[in-house]
C-alpha positions in Angstrom: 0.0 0.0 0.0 1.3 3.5 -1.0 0.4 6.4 0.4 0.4 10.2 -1.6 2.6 12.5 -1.1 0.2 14.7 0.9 -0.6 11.8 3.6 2.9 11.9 4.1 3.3 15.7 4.7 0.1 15.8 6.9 1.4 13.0 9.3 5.0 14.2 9.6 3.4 18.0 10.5 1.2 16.7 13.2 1.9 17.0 16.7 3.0 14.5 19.5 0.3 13.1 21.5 -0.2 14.7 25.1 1.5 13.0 27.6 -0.5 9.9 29.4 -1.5 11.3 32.2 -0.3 7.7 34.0 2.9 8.7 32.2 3.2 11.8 34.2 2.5 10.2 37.3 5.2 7.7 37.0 7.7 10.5 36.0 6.7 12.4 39.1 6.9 9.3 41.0 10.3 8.5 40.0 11.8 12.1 40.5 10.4 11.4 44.3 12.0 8.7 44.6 15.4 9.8 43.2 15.0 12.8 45.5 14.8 10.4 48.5 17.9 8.6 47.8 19.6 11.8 47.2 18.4 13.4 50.3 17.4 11.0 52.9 15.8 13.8 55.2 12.8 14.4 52.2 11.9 10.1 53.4 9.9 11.1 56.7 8.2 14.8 55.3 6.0 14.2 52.5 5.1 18.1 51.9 8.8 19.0 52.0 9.4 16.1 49.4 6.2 18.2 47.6 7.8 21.4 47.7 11.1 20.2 46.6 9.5 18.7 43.5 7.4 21.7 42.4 10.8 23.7 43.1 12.8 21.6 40.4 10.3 23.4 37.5 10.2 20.2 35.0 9.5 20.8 31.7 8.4 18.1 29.2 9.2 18.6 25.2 7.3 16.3 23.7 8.8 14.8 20.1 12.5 15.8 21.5 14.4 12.8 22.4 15.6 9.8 20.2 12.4 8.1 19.0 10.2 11.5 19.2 10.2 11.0 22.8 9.3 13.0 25.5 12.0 14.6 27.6 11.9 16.1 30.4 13.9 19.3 31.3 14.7 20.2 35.2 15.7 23.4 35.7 16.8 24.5 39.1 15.3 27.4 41.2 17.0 30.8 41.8 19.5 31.2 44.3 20.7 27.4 44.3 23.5 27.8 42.3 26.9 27.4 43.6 29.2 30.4 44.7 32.5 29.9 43.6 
């Protein structure tokens, strides 16, 4: 089966599908858990494990990683950064 020239065009310019929302969930789950190993006091506080997640600002691009993948971009919060 062929398909025109114009099928082709029209399914390389749509968009990536929105993110599962159980997709998200077991992103966010596994950035809690890394943030546990990486700073054991988060274990015991669940709202300071909250904070710390919302303070990390992810970012998803959708269609950006090898496969058209989803990847995910952390950027830190102001005033984190190291002083040399």
């Amino acid at each position: 089966m062929k398909t025109g020239f114009l099928d082709f065009v029209r399914n390389s310019l749509r968009s990536e599908a929105p993110i599962h929302p159980l997709d998200q969930r077991i992103a966010k789950r596994w950035v809690k858990e890394r943030l546990k190993r990486l700073f054991p006091q988060f274990r015991n506080d669940p709202d300071a494990l909250e904070r710390a997640y919302q303070e990390l600002g992810l970012e998803a691009h959708e269609g950006a990683g090898k496969g058209a993948g989803t990847v995910y971009e952390i950027t830190l919060p102001t005033g984190t950064q190291e002083k040399d």
